[in-house]
C-alpha positions as CSV (number, residue, x, y, z in Angstrom):
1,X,0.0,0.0,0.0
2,X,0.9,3.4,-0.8
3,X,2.3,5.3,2.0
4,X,1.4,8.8,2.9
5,X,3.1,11.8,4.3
6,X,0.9,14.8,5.1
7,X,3.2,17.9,5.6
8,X,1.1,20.8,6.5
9,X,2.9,24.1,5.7
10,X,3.3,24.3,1.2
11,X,5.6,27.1,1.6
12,X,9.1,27.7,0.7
13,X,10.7,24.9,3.2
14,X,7.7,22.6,2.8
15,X,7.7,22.5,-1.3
16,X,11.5,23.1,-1.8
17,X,12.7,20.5,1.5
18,X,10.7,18.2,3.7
19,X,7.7,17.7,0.4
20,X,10.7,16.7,-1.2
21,X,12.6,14.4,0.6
22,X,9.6,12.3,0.9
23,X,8.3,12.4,-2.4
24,X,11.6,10.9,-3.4
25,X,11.4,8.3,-1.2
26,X,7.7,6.9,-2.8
27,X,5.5,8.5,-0.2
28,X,2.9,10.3,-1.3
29,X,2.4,13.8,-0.3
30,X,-0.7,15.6,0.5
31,X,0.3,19.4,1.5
32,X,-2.2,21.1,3.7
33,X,-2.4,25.1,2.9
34,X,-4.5,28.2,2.8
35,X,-3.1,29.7,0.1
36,X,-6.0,28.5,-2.9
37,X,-3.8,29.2,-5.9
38,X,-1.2,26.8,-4.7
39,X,-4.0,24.1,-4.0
40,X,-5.4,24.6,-7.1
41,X,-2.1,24.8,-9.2
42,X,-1.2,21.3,-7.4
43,X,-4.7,19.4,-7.5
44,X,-4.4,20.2,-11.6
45,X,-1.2,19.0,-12.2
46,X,-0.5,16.2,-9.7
47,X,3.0,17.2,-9.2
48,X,5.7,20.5,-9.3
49,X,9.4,20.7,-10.2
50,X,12.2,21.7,-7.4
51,X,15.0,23.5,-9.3
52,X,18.1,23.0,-7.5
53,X,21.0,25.9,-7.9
54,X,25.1,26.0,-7.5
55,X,26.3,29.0,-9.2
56,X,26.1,27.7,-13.0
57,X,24.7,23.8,-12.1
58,X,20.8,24.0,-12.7
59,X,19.1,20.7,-11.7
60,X,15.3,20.5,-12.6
61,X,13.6,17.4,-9.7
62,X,10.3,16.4,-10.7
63,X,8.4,15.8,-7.3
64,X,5.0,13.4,-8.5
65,X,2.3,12.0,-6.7
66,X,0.9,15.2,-4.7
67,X,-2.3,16.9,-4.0
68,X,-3.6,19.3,-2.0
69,X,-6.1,20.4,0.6
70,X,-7.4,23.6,2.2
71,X,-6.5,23.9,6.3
72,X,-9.9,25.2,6.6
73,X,-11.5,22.2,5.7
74,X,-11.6,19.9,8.8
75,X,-13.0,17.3,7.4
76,X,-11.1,16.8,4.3
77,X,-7.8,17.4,7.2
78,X,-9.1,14.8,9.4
79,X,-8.7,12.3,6.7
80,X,-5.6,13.3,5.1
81,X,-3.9,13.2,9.0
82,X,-6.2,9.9,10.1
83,X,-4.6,8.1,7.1
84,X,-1.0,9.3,7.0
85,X,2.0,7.2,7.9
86,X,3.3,10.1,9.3
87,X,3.5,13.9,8.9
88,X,5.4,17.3,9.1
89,X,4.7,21.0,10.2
90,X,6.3,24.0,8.6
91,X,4.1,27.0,9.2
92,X,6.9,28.9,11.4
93,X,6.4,29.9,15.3
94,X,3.9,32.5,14.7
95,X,1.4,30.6,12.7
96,X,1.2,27.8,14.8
97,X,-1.5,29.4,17.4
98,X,-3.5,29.4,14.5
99,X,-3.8,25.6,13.3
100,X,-3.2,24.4,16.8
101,X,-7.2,23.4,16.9
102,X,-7.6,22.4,14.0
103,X,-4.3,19.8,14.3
104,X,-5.9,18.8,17.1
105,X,-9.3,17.7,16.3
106,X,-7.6,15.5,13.7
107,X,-5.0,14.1,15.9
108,X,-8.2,13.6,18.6
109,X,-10.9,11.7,15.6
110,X,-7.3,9.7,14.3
111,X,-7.2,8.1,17.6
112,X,-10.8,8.0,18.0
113,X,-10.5,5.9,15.3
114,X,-7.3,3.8,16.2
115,X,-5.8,3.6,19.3
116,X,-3.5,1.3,18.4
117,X,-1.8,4.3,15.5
118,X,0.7,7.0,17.1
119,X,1.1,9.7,15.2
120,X,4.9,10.7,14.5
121,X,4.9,14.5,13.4
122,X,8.0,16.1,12.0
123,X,8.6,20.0,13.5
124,X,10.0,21.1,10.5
125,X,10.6,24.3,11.7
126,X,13.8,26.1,13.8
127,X,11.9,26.7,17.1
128,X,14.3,26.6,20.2
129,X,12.6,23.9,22.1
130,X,9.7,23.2,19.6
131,X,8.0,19.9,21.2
132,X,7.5,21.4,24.4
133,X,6.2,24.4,22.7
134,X,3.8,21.9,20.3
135,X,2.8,20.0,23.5
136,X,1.6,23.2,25.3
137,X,-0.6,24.7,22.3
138,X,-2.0,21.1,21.5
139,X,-3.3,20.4,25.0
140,X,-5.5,23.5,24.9
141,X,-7.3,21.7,22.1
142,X,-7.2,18.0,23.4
143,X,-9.4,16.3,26.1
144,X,-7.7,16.9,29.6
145,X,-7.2,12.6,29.7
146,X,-5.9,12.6,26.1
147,X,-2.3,10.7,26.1
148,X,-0.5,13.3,23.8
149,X,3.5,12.1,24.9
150,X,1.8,8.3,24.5
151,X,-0.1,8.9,21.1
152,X,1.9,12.0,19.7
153,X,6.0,12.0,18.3
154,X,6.6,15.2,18.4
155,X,10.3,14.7,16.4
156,X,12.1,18.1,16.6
157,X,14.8,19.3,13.5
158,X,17.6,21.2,12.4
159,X,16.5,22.9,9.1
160,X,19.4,24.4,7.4
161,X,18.7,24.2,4.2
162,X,18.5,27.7,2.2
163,X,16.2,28.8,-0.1
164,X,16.2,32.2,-1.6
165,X,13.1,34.7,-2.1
166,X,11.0,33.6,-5.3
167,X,11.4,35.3,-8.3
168,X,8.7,33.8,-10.0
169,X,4.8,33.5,-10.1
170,X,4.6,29.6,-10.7
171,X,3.8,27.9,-7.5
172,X,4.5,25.0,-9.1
173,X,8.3,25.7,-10.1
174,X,10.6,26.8,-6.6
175,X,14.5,27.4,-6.4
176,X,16.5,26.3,-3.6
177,X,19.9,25.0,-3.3
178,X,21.0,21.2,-3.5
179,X,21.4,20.4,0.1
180,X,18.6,18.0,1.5
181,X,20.3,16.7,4.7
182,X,16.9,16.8,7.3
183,X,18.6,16.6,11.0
184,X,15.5,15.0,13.2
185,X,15.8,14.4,16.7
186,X,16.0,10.5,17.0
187,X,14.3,9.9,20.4
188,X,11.2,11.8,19.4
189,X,9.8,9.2,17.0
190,X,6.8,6.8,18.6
191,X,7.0,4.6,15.2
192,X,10.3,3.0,13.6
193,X,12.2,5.7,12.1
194,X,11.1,5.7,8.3
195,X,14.0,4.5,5.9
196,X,14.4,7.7,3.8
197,X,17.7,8.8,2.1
198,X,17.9,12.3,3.3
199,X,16.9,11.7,7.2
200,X,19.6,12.0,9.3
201,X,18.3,10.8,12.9
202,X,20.8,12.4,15.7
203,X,21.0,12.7,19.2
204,X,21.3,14.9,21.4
205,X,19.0,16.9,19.1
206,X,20.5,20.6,21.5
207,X,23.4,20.0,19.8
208,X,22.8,20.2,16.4
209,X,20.1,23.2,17.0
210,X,23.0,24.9,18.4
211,X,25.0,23.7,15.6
212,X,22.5,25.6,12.9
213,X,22.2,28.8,14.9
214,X,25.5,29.4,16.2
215,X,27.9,27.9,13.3
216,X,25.3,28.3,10.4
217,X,23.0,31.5,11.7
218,X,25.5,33.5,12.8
219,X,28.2,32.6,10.5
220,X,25.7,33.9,8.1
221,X,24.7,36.7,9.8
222,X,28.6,37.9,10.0
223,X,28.9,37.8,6.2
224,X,26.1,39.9,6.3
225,X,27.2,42.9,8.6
226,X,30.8,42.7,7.9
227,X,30.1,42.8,3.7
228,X,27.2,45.7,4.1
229,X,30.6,47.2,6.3
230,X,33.2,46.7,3.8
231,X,31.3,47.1,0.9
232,X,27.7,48.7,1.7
233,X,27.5,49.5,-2.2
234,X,27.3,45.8,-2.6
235,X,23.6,43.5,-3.2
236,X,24.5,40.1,-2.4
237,X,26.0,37.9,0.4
238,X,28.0,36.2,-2.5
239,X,29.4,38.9,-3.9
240,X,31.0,40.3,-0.6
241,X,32.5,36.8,0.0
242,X,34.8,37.0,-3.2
243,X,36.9,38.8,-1.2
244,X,39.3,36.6,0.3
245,X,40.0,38.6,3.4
246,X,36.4,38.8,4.3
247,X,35.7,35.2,4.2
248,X,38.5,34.4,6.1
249,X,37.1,36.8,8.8
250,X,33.8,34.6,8.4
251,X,35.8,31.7,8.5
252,X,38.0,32.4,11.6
253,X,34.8,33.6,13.7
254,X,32.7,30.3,12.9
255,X,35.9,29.2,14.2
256,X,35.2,30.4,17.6
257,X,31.8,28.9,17.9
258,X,32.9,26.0,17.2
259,X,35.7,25.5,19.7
260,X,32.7,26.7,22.3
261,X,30.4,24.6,20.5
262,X,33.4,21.0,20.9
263,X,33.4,22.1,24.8
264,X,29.6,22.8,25.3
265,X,28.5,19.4,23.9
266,X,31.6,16.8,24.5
267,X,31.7,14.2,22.6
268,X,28.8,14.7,20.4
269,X,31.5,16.7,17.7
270,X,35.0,17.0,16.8
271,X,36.7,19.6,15.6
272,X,37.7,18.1,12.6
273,X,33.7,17.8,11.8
274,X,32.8,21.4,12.8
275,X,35.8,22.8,10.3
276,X,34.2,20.7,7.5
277,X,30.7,22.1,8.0
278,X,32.2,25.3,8.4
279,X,33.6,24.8,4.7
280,X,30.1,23.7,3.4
281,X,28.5,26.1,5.0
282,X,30.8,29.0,3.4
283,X,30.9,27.8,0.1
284,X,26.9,27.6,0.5
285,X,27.0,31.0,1.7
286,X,28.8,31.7,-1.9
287,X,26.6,30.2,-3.9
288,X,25.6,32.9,-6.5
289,X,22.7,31.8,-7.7
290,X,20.9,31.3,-4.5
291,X,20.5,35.6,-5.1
292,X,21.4,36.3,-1.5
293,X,20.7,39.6,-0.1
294,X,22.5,41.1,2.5
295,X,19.4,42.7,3.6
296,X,17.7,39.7,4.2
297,X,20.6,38.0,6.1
298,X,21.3,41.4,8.0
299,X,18.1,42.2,8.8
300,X,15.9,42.2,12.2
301,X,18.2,43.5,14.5
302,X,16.3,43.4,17.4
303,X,16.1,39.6,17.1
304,X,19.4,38.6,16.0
305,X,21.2,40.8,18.7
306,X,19.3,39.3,21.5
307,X,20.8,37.8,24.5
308,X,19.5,34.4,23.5
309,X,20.4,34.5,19.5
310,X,23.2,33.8,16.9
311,X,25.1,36.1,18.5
312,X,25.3,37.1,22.0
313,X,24.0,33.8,22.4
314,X,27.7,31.8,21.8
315,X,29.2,34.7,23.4
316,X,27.4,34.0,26.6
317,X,28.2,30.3,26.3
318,X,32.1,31.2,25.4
319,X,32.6,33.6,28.7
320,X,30.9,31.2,30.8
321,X,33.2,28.3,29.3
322,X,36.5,31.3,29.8
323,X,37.0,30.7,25.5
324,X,37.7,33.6,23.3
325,X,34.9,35.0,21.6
326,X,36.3,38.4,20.6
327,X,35.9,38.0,16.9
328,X,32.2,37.1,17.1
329,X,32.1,40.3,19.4
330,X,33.6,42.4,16.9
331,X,30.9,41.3,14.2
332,X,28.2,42.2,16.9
333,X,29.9,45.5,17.1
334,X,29.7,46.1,13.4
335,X,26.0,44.9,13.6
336,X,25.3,48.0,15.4
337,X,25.6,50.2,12.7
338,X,24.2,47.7,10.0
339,X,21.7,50.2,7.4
340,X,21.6,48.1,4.4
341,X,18.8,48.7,1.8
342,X,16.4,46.2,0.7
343,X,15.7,46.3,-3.5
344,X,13.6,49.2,-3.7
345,X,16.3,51.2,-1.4
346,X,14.3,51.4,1.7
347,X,15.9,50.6,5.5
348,X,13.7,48.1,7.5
349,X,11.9,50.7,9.5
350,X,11.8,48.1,12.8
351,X,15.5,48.2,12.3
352,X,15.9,52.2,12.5
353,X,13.6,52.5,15.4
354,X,16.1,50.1,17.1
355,X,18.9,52.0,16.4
356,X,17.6,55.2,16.9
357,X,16.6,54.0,20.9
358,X,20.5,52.9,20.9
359,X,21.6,56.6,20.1
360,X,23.1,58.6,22.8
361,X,23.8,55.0,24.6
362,X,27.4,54.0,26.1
363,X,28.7,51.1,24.5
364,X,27.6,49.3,27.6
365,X,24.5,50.7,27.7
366,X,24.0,50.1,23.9
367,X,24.7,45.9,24.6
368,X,22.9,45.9,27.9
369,X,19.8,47.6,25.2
370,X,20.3,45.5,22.4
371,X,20.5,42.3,23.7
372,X,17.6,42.9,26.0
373,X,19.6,41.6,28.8
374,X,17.1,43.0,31.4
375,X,14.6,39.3,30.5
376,X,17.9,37.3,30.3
377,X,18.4,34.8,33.4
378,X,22.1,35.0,33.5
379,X,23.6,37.1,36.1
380,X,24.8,41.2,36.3
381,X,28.8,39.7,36.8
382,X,28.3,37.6,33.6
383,X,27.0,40.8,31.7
384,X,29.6,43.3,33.3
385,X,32.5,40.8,31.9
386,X,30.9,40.6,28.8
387,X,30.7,43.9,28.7
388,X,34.1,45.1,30.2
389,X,35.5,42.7,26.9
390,X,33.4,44.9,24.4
391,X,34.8,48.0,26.0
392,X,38.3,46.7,25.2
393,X,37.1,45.0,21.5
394,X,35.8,48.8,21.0
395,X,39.2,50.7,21.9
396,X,41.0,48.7,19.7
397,X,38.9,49.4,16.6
């Protein structure tokens, strides 16, 4: 029989990733949506094309055997989710609130139905803690005796797979690069863990989340500030990275994290691993025809500066462990004054406001702002030797 993967979510990631890696392993996919065009464009053809990009290599995938249904209509959702083998989510954090019900009416009438079928659901998205998140929105949907951890796999991921803004209008044609490596958090599955090419099942599943978003994430995110700095004439992340002295920059201060990162989770990487993902990652970062703005990568300030982010994230985890962290300081610095323009020459307005409550600020009362340290847990000594090290970084520059 036929084996089905629902994966709720037909945007960018759903299509160009998780759709995909299923699809090619002879499940087939039934995408939940709200977005009628793309329901329609799939119901009519029965499949879509994922065109893969590496500078001048073009790959056209045909993904067959899909269809489509609307997230408004329950009954049609039941169905698809009572039947499936197993599914996925990719809506993003702030979406969720929204299908919460509805996800759990059909989880509820699937085991109505059969008691005897747990339902493993892939969190195909990069929320810090996502199952316990999942749990607590689900149970305000379920019946108070329902036996969600029992019934429910809630299997969390590491998504770093990039795909660019879409050019086109097809919904049935999207761009993304080749990598289809989905990092799933072994010990969440209720079911055998399916036998598909591009799964990579890991544990702990911590590590690798702080893998993506301090080696990947902020890796990125440096390109972005210190190209807009060097060359704030300059469009694309790509472009910047041609110059050798920058990417070695990039290069030495994913270096950092990932000496913190060997320390912080013994045993669970070497270094000779994290250097090579550094090297994929950077010649991902270079791929030209992924059309990489520096905006995009730059932008949201607020966010990426936060205590608990790419950033000042690894640098709280590197002064607690006593390792150096002065070159991922020095790209928060240039952060600060990051005013790249998006295509139409326009500053992200959120981003000026934040910058504009910074002015007038001492350096340390700049950080102690930006990062929003005032909700952090961590304690005034751990910020004032944080900050004492910016204060040097800052004098040297």
């Amino acid at each position: 029989m036929e084996k089905l993967f629902v994966q709720w979510g037909g945007g960018n990631i759903g299509r160009s990733f998780v759709g995909q890696v299923f699809a090619r392993a002879s499940y087939k996919v039934t995408f939940i949506d709200i977005d009628e065009r793309l329901i329609s464009a799939l119901n009519a053809k029965g499949e879509y094309v994922v065109e893969t990009v590496f500078n001048d290599a073009v790959e056209l995938i045909p993904i067959k055997g899909v269809n489509a249904i609307n997230a408004n209509d329950q009954e049609a959702v039941n169905q698809a989710i009572g039947n499936c083998a197993l599914m996925g989510v990719s809506v993003g954090k702030n979406v969720w609130p929204h299908i919460a019900k509805q996800l759990a009416t059909a989880i509820n009438e699937r085991y109505k139905a059969d008691k005897n079928a747990p339902l493993d659901i892939i969190l195909a998205e990069n929320i810090h803690n996502g199952a316990a998140f999942v749990t607590s929105l689900l149970q305000q949907y379920l019946p108070p005796d329902f036996p969600l951890k029992g019934y429910v796999g809630l299997i969390e991921t590491s998504i770093g797979k990039m795909v660019p803004i879409q050019s086109g209008s097809d919904p049935l044609i999207i761009r993304a690069e080749p990598h289809n490596d989905l990092f799933v958090n072994r010990e969440g599955f209720l079911n055998p863990i399916p036998a598909v090419a591009d799964l990579r099942p890991v544990a702990p599943m911590e590590a690798y989340v702080d893998r993506k978003l301090y080696i990947h994430n902020m890796g990125h995110a440096t390109a972005a500030y210190w190209g807009f700095q060097k060359y704030p004439e300059r469009e694309f992340i790509a472009d910047v990275l041609g110059d050798e002295a920058l990417l070695d920059r990039v290069r030495q201060t994913m270096g950092q994290s990932t000496a913190i990162l060997c320390q912080l989770h013994k045993g669970v990487f070497t270094k000779e691993e994290l250097n090579d993902h550094v090297e994929d990652l950077l010649s991902r970062f270079k791929n030209q025809a992924l059309g990489d703005s520096i905006f995009r990568v730059g932008r949201d300030l607020p966010r990426k500066l936060h205590w608990e982010d790419r950033l000042m994230g690894i640098i709280v985890k590197g002064e607690a462990l006593n390792l150096p962290w002065d070159l991922i300081g020095e790209a928060y610095l240039v952060a600060l004054e990051f005013k790249a323009l998006d295509g139409n020459g326009k500053r992200e307005a959120r981003d000026q406001q934040f910058q504009e409550s910074l002015e007038g600020l001492s350096l340390r009362e700049k950080i102690y702002k930006a990062s929003g340290w005032s909700t952090s847990p961590h304690p005034q000594s751990l910020f004032d030797s944080i900050a004492n090290k910016f204060e040097a970084l800052s004098s040297t520059h």
